[in-house]
C-alpha positions as CSV (number, residue, x, y, z in Angstrom):
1,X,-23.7,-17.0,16.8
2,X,-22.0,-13.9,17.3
3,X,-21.5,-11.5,20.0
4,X,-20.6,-8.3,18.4
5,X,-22.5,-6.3,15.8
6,X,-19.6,-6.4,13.4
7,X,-18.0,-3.3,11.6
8,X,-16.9,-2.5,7.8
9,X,-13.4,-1.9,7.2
10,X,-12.4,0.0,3.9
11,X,-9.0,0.3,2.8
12,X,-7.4,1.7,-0.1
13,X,-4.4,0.3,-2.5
14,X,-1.0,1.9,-2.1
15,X,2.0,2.4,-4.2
16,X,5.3,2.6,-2.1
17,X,8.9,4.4,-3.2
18,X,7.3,6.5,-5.9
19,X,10.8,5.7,-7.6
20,X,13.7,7.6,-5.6
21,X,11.4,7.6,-2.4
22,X,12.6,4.1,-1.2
23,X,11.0,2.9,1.8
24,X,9.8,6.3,2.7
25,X,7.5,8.0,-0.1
26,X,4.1,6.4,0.0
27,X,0.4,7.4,-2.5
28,X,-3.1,6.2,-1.3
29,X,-5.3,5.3,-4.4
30,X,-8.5,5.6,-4.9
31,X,-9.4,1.6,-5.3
32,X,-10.5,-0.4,-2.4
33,X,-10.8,-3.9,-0.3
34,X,-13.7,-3.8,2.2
35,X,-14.1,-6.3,5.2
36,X,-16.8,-7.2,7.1
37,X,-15.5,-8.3,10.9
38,X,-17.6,-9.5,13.4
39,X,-16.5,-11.7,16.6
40,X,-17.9,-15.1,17.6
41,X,-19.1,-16.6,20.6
42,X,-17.8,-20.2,19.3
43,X,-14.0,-21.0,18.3
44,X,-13.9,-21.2,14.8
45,X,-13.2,-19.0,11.6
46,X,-15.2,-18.2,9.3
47,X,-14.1,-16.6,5.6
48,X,-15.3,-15.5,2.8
49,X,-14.0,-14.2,0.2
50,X,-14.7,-12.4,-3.6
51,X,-12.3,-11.4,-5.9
52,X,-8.4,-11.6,-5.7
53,X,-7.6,-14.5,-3.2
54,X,-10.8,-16.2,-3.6
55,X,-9.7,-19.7,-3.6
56,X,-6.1,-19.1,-2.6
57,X,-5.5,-17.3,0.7
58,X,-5.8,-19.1,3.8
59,X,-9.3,-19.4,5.2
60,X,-8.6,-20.2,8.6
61,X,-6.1,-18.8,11.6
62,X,-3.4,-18.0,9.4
63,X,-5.4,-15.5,6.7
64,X,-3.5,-12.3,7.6
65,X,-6.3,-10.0,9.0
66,X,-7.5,-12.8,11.2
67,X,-3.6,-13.2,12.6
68,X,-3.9,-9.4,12.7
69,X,-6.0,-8.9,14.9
70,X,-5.2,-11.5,17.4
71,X,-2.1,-9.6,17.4
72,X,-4.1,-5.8,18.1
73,X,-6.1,-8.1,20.4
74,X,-2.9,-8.9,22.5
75,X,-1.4,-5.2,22.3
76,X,-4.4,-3.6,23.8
77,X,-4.9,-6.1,26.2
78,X,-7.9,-7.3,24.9
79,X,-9.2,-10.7,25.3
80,X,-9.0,-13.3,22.5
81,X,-12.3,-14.1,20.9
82,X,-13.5,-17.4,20.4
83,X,-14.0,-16.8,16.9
84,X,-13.7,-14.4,13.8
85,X,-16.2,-13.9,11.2
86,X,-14.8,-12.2,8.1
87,X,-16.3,-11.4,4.2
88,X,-13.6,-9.9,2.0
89,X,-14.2,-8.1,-1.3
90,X,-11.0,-7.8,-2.5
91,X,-10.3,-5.5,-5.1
92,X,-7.0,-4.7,-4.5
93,X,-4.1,-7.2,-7.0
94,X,-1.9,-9.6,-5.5
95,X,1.7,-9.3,-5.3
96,X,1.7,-6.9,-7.7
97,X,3.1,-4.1,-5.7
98,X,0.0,-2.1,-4.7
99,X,-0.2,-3.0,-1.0
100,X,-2.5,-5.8,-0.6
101,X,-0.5,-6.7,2.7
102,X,-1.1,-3.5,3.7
103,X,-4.2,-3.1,3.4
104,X,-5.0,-6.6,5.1
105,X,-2.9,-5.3,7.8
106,X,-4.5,-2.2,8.7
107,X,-8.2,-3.8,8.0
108,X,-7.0,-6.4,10.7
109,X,-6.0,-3.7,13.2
110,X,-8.9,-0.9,12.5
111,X,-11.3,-4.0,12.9
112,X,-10.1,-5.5,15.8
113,X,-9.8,-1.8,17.8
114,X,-13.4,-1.1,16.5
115,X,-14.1,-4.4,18.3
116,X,-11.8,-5.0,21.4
117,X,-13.8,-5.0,24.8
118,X,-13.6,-6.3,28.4
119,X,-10.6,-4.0,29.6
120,X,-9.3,-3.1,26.9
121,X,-6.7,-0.5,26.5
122,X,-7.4,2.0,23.9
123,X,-5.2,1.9,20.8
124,X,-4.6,5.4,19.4
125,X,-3.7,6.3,16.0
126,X,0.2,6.3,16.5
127,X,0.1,2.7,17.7
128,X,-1.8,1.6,15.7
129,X,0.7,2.5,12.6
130,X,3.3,0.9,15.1
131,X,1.7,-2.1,15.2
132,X,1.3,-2.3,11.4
133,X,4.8,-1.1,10.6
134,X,5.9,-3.9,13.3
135,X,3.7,-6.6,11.4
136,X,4.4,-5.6,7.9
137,X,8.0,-4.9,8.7
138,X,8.3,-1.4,7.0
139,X,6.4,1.8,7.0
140,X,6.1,3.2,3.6
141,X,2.7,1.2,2.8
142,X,0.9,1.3,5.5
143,X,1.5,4.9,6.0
144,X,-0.4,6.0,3.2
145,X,-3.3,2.9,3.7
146,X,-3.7,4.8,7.3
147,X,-3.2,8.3,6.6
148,X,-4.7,8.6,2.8
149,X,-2.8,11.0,0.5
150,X,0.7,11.6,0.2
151,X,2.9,10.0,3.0
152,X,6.6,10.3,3.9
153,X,7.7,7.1,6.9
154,X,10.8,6.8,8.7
155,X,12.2,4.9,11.4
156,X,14.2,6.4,14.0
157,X,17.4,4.6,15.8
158,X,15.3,3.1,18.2
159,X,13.5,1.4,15.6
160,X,9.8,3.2,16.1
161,X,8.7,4.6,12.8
162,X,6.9,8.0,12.2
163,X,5.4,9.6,9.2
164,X,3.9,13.1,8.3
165,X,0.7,13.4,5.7
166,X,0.8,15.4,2.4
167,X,-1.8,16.9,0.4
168,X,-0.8,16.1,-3.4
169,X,-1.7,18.6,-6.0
170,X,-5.3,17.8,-7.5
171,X,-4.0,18.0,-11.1
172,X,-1.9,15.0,-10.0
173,X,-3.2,12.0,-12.0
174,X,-1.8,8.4,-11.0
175,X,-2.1,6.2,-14.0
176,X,-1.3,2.1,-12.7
177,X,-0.5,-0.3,-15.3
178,X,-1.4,-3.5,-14.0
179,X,0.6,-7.0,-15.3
180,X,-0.7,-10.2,-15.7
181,X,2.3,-11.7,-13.8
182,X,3.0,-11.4,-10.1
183,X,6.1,-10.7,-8.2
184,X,6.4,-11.1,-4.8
185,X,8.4,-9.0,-2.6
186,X,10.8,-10.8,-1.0
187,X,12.0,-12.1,-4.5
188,X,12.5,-8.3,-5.4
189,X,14.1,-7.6,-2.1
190,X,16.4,-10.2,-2.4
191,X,18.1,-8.5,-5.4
192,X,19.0,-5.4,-3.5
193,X,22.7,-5.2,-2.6
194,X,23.9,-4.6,1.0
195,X,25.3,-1.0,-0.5
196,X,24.9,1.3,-2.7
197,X,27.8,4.2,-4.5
198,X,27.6,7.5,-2.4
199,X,26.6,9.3,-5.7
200,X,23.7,7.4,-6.5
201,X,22.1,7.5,-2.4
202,X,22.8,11.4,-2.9
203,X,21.2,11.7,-6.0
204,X,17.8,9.8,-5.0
205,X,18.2,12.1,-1.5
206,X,17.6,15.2,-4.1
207,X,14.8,13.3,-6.4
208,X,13.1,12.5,-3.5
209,X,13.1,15.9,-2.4
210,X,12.5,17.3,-5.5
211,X,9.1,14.7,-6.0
212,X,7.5,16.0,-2.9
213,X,7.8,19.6,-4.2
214,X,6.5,18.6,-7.9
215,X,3.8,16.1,-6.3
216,X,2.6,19.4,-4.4
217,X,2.1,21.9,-6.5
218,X,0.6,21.8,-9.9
219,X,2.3,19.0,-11.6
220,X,4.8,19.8,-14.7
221,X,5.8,16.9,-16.9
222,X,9.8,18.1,-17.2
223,X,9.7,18.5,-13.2
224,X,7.8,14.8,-12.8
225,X,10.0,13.3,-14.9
226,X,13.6,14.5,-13.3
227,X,12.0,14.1,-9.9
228,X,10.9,10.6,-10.5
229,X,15.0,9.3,-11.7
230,X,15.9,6.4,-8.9
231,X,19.3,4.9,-8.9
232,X,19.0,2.8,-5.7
233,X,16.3,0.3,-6.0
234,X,14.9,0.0,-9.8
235,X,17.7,-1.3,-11.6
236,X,18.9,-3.8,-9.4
237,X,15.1,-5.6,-9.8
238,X,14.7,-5.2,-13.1
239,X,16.3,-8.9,-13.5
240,X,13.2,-10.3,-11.8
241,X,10.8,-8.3,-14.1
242,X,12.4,-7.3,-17.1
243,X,8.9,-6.1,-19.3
244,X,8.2,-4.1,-16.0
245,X,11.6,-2.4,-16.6
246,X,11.2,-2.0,-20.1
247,X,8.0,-0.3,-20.1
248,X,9.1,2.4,-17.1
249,X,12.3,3.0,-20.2
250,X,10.2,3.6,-22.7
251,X,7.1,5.5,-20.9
252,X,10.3,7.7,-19.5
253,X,11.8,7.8,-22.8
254,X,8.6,9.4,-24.2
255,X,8.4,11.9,-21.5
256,X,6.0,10.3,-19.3
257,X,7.2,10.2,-15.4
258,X,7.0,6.2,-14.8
259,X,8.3,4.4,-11.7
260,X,8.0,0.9,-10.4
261,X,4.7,0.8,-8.1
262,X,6.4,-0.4,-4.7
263,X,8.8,-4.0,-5.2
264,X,7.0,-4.3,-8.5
265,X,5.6,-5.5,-11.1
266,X,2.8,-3.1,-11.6
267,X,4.0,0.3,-13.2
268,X,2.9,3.3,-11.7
269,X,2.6,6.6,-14.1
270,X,2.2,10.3,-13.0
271,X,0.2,11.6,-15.9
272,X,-0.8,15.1,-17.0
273,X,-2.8,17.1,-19.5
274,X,0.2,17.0,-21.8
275,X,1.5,13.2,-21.1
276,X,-1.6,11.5,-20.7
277,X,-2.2,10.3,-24.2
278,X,1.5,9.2,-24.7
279,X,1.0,6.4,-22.3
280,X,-1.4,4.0,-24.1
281,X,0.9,3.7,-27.1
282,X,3.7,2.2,-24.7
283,X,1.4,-0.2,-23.4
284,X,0.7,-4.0,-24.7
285,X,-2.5,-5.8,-24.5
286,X,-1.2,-7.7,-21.5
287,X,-1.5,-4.6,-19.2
288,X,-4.3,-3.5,-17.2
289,X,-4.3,0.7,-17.8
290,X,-6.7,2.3,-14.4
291,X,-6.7,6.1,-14.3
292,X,-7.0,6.5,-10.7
293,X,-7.5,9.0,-8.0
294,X,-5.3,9.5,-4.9
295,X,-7.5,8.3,-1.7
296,X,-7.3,11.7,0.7
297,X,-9.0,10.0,3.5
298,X,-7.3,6.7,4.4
299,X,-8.9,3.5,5.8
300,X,-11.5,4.1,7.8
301,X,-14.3,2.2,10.1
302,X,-17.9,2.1,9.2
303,X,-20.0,0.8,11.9
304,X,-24.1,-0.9,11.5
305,X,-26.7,2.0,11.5
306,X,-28.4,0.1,13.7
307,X,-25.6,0.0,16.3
């Protein structure tokens, strides 16, 4: 009993900071979740879900695309539905610093203004990564799930948030080494002093300039690895996920630029023709090693042929 059509929602994985990049610097990867929304014409929730979550996320009004898009609902005016039908294959890891928030996030906003009716006020592009930096609480994620490709965020005084899209290099070669063990980020958050030395905040300012330069052009392993250094946010977590931190040492340590993917625990590597086979040596049986792509498109809405 529905009363829309439903629509497909594909979203890609993310990986935040890029190490001196904090809160700004964003990837899109090549891996997906994709949801199936439709709306129903009776008041209840319907959820299923494959893969990471099944069995653990919410399956009623408070899964997070479903509180979503009540929420995109309410901002464009909309009216509620009675109901929401979703079916989640969910590729994307848990709390593992990849942007599975994220990417539920935007898959609940790109679904619910694919769907909105009866008066509803059109939700452009710009509000819509207002409303997802609003909901997820910072923009470094969701800027990339969006946009696709190479993202820098920042919020102004006023509190809105902007970003501007980069094209990476396509010799640029994201390697994510995926942990067995999860790490939410509020935990890793909560490590982070209230301030930082003036020395360390300049030198990430120059790293981060310095990565969107070697992320840019075509990538060279000595560049990668200087632009890569982060002083502000790495060290302080390492506590919470001390084989994380050890493997970015010793990756670096062999010349391969390694970073902390996001608040952690997964380790995100930037390989090239000359560092790509020094990384499997580093790496224990208990990681997961994906070669991956970067995502150039975003998340994007795919509606029924039939429609």
């Amino acid at each position: 009993m529905t009363h829309s059509d439903g629509v497909l929602v594909r979203v890609p994985a993310t990986s935040a900071n890029l190490g001196p990049g904090f809160d700004s610097l964003g990837l899109a990867l090549d891996f997906h979740d994709e949801v199936e929304a439709a709306l129903l014409d009776v008041p209840e929730v319907r959820i299923e879900i494959e893969g990471e979550g099944a069995g653990e996320l919410d399956p009623g009004e408070g899964h997070l695309i479903v509180c979503t898009m009540r929420a995109a609902f309410e901002r464009m005016g909309a009216p509620q539905p009675a109901g929401i039908a979703l079916r989640c294959r969910n590729r994307i890891p848990h709390a593992r610093g990849l942007g599975s928030s994220s990417a539920a996030i935007c898959a609940g906003i790109l679904a619910a203004r694919a769907l909105a009716s009866g008066g509803a006020v059109p939700m452009g592009d710009e509000e819509a990564f207002a409303l997802a930096t609003e909901i997820e609480g910072h923009p470094d994620n969701v800027a990339p799930c969006l946009a696709g490709g190479l993202t820098i965020a920042w919020t102004h005084r006023s509190g809105a948030a902007s970003m501007v899209k980069l094209t990476p290099h396509e010799d640029v070669r994201p390697v994510v080494l995926v942990p067995g063990f999860r790490l939410s980020t509020e935990e890793a958050r909560g490590l982070l002093p209230k301030d930082v030395p003036h020395s360390d905040a300049a030198a990430n300012a120059g790293r981060a300039a310095l990565l969107v330069a070697a992320l840019t052009q075509r990538p060279e392993p000595d560049l990668l690895l200087a632009a890569t250094e982060d002083r502000l946010h790495q060290d302080y977590r390492a506590p919470a996920m001390p084989r994380t931190a050890d493997l970015v040492r010793r990756l670096r340590t062999a010349g391969v630029a390694a970073v902390v993917s996001g608040a952690g625990p997964t380790v995100l590597a930037f390989a090239t023709r000359d560092t790509e086979d020094l990384i499997a040596p580093e790496v224990g049986n208990d990681w997961h090693i994906q070669p991956m792509n970067v995502d150039p498109l975003g998340a994007y809405v795919r509606f029924p042929e039939t429609r």
